[in-house]
N, C-alpha and C positions, 0 to 999 in steps of 0.2 A: 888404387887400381880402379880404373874405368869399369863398372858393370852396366850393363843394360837390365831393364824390368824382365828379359827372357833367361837371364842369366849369362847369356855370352859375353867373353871379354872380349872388350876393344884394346887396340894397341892405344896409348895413349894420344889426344888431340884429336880421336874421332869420335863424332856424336853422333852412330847407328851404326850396327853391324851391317856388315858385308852382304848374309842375307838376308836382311829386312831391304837394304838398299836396292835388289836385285828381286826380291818380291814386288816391290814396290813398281819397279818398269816393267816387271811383266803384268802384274795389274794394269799396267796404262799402254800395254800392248807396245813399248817399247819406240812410244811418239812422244813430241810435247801435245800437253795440251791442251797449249793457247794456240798454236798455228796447226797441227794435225801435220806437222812434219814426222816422218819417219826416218827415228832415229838409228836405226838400225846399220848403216855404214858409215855411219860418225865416227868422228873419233874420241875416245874415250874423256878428253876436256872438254868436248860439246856437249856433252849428256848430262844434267845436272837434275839437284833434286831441288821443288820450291818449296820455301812456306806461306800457303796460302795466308794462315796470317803471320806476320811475322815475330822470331821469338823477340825483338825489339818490345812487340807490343802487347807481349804478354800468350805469343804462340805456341808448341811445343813441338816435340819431335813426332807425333803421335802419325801413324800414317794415312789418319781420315786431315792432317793437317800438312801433310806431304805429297806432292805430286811433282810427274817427269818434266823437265820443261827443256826446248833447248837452252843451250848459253845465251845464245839473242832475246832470247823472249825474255829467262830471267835477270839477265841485265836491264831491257828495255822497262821491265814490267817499276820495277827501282821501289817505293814504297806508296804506290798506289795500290787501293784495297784490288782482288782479283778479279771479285767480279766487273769493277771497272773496265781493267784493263783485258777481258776474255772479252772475246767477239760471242755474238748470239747463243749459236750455239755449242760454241767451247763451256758454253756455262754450264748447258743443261749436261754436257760429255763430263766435267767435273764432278758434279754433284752425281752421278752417276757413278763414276768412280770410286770415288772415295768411301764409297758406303760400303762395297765389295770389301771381302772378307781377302787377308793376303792370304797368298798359299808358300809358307817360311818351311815347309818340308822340302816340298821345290826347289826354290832358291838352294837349300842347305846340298841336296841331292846332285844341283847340276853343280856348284862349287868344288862339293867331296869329290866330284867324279863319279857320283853311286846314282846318277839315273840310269834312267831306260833297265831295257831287261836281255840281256846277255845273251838266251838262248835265241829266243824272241829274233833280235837283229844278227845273229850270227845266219837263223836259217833263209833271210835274204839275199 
């Protein structure tokens, strides 16, 4: 059985939960970002995760080692290191990134359906 270091199981063949993957683009605001596109009415096979480095090269899944990227970028980007292939400053917006703390209550919250607050948005 697939575990993750959080304890959550994976359905077998995936390598991150649902939400660390969905912490993860809300951390990066839900763009890539190599181009600073907004990926917010993509469709869901354009919206990918990268590995800065890759696990070929001894990367891991870790999320200061993960970021959003589109499909174009992370195809384009292929196995050139990242900061090569980030423009100026996509560089400094990564390493800014990635240092941020995820918020996996979130993610978990809007997935279960148990965000926001009931009374709260009822009385609007």
């Amino acid at each position: 059985m697939n575990t993750s270091r959080d304890g959550n199981h994976q359905p077998r063949g995936q390598w991150i939960t649902k939400h660390k993957r969905l912490a993860i683009y809300i951390r990066d605001g839900f763009g890539c970002v190599y181009c600073g596109r907004s990926l917010r009415d993509a469709t869901p096979s354009d919206v990918t995760l990268d590995h800065l480095l890759a696990r070929s090269a001894g990367g891991d899944n870790d999320a200061r080692n993960l970021v959003t990227a589109c499909k174009s970028c992370n195809s384009s980007r292929q196995d050139r290191p990242w900061a090569d292939f980030a423009p100026g400053g996509a560089r400094d917006r990564i390493l800014t990134l990635i240092a941020r703390p995820l918020n996996i209550p979130l993610a978990k919250a809007i997935i279960d359906g148990s965000a926001g607050d009931a009374q709260t948005e009822a009385a609007r």
